[in-house]
Wavefront OBJ file of the C-alpha trace (Angstrom):
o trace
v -156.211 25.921 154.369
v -153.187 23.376 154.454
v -150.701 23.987 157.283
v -147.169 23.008 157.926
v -145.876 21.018 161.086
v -144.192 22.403 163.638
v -140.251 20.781 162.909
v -139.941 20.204 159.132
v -142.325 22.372 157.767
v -144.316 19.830 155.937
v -147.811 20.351 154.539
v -150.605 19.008 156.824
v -154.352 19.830 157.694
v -154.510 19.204 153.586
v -158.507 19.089 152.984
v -160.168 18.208 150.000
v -159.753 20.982 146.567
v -156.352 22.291 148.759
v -153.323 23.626 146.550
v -150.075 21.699 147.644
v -147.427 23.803 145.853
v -144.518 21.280 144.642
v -142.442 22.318 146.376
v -143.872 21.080 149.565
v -143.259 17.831 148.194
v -139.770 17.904 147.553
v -139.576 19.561 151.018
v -141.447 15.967 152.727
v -138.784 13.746 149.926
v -135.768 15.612 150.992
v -136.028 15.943 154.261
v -136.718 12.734 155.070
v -134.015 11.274 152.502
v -131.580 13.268 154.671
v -132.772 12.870 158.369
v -133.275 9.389 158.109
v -130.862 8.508 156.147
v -128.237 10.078 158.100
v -129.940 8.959 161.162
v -129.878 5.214 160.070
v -125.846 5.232 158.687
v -124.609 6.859 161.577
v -126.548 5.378 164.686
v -126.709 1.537 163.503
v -124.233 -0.652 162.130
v -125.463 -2.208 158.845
v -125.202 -5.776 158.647
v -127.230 -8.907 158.072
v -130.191 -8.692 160.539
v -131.121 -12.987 159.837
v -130.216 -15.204 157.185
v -128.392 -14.389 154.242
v -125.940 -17.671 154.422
v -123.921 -18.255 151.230
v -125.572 -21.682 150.126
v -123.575 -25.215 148.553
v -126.104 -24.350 145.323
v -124.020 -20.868 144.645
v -127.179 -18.503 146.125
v -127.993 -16.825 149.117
v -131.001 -17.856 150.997
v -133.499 -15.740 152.052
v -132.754 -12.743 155.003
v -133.120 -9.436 155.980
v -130.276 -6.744 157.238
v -129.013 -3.106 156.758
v -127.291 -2.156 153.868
v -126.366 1.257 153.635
v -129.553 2.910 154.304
v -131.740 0.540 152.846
v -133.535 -2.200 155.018
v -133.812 -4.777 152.781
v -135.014 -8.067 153.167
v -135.343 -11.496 150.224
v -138.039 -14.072 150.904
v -136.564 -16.576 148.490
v -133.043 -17.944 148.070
v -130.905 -15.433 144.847
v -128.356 -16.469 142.380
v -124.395 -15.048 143.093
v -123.345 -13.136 140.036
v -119.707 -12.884 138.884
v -118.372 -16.192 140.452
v -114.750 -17.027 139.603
v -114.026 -20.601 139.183
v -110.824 -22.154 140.878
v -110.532 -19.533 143.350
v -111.952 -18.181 146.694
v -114.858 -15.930 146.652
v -116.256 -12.967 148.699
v -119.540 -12.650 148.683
v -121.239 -8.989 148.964
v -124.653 -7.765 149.173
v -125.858 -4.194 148.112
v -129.038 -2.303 147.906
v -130.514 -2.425 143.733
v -131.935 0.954 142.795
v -135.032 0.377 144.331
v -133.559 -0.779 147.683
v -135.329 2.188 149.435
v -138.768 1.836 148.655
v -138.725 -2.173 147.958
v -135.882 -3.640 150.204
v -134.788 -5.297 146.750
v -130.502 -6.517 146.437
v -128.035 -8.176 144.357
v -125.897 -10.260 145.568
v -122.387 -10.724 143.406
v -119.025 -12.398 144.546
v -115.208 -10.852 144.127
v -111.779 -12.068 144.756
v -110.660 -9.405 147.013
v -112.705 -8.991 150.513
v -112.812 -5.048 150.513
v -116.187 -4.409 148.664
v -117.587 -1.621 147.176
v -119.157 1.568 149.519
v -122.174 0.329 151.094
v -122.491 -3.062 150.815
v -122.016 -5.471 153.178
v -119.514 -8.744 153.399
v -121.223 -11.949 153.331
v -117.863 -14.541 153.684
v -116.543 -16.762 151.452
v -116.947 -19.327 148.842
v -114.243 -21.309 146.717
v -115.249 -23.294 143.610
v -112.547 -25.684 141.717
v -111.483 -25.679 138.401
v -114.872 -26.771 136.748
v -116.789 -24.794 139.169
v -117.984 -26.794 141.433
v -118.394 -25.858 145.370
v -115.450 -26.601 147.476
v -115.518 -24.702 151.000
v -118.406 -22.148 152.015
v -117.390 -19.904 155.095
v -120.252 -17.888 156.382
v -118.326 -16.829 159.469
v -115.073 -15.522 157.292
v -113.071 -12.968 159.140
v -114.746 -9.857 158.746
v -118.661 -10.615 158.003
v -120.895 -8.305 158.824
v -123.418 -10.548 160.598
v -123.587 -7.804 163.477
v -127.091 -5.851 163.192
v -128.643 -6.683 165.831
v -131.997 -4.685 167.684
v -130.900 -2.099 170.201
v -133.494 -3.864 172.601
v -132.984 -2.815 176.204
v -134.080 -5.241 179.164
v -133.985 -4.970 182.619
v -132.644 -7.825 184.797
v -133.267 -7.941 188.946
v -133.161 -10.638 191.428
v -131.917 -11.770 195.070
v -129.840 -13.767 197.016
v -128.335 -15.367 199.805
v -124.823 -15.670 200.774
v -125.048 -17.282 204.189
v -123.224 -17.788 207.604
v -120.306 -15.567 206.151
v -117.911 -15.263 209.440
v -116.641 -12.305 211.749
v -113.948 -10.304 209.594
v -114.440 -12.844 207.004
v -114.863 -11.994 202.801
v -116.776 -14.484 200.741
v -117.189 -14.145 196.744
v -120.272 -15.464 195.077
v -121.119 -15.324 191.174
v -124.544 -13.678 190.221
v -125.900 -15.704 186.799
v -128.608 -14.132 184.756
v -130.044 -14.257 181.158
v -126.999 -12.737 178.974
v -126.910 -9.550 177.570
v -125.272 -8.733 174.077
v -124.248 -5.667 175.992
v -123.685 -5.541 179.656
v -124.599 -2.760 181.363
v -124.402 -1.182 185.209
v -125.812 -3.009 188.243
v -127.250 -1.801 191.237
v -127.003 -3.923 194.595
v -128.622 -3.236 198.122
v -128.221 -5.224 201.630
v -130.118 -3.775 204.519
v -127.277 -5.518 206.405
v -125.178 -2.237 208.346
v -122.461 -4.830 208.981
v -121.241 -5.908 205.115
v -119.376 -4.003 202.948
v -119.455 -4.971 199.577
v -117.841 -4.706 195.770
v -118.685 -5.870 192.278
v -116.164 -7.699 190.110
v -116.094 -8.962 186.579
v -118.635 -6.380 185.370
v -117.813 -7.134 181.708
v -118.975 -10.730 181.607
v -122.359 -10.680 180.015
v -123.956 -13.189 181.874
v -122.960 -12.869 185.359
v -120.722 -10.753 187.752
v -119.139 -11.479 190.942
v -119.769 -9.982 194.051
v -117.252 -9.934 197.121
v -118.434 -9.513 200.347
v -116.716 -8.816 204.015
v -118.574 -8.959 207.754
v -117.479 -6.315 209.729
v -119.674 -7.226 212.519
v -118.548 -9.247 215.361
v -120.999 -12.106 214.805
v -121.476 -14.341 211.692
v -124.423 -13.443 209.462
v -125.997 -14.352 206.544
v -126.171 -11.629 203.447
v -128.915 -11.052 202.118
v -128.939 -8.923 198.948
v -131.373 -7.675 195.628
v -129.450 -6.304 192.482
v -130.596 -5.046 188.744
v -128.895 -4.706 186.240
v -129.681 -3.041 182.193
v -128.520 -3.698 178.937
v -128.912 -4.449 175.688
v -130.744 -8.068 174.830
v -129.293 -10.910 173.120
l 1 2 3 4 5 6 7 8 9 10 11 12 13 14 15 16 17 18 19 20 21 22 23 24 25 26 27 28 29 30 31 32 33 34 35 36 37 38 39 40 41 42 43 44 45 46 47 48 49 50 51 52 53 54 55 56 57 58 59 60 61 62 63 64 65 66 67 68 69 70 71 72 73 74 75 76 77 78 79 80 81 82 83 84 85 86 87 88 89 90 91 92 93 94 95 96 97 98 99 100 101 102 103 104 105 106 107 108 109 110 111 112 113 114 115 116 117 118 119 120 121 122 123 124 125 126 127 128 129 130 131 132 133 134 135 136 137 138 139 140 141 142 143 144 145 146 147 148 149 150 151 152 153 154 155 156 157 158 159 160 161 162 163 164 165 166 167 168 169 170 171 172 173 174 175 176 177 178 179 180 181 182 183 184 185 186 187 188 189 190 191 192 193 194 195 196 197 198 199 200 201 202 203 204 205 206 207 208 209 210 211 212 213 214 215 216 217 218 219 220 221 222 223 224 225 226 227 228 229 230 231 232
């Protein structure tokens, strides 16, 4: 006999010749329609994930991105529908019908740059008089070219800041791969004799660290830091 899983209650264990009532299959579509789908709008920022850039031929070439809940992807470059001749046009993508299941879109142009609920800004193109392209903008203020992977890395490494005086403070910039999103560092000296403090936390590819020798003698500082965040 069929079962039902421990958070949703959905049917499972289903043998061969089992009963599965209907309604345990609106249960699975609903439930999932709902968690994920609330899941996906509210924890990631829909956007174009690659590609999508408005092309001289009036398309779109071929990408991949979040719109509204959909992830929806084109292997193949689309035509812009509803172009406007001698004037500047904002480009929008938005999930078809079957934008769930297939990843399908349409991609259509407007003269005002607030598009409809859930689709997603592209930038701009202007055509003249007879139509023809004039100016393509795929960085227009506003795009949403921002979905990016929530891809966490860890960073760690060592260094040398040497001969630093008696009483003396020395500064030294710590480079590493950059990070779309910087996050908190860690740093260790064995040295009893340095204090230490990290500056310029919010730069994604380095931070600085200033130093001061509190012993009596010059020595050199030897330290090891980490830091997390979110990949490029």
């Amino acid at each position: 006999m069929a079962g039902v899983t421990e958070n949703y209650g959905f049917a499972t264990d289903v043998a061969v010749d089992d009963f599965v009532q209907p309604g345990h299959n609106n249960r699975l579509a609903d439930t999932v329609d709902r968690v994920l789908g609330a899941l996906v709008r509210r924890l990631m920022t829909a956007g174009v994930h690659e590609g999508w850039s408005i092309l001289g031929d009036k398309t779109v070439g071929s990408g991949q991105g979040l719109v509204g809940a959909c992830w929806c992807q084109t292997t193949s470059a689309q035509a812009i529908s509803d172009l406007t001749d001698d004037a500047v046009n904002h480009v929008f993508v938005e999930a078809t019908a079957d934008g769930g299941p297939d990843g399908t879109v349409s991609f259509f142009a407007q003269l005002s740059a607030s598009g409809p609920a859930d689709s997603v800004y592209l930038g701009t193109i202007e055509l003249d008089g007879g139509g023809d392209v004039v100016a393509i903008d795929n960085q227009a203020e506003g795009v949403q070219r921002q979905c990016y992977p929530l891809a966490w890395v860890s960073l760690k490494g060592s260094g040398t800041i040497e001969d630093v005086g008696p009483s003396a403070e020395e500064t030294v910039y710590v480079e590493h791969d950059a990070l779309r999103v910087p996050g908190a560092i860690e740093l260790t000296c064995d040295s009893p004799d340095f204090a230490w403090a990290i500056e310029e936390s919010w730069r994604a590819d380095r931070f600085l660290v200033r130093v001061t020798n509190n012993g009596g003698s010059a020595a050199d500082f030897d330290y090891e830091w980490a830091r997390e965040g979110v990949a490029e």
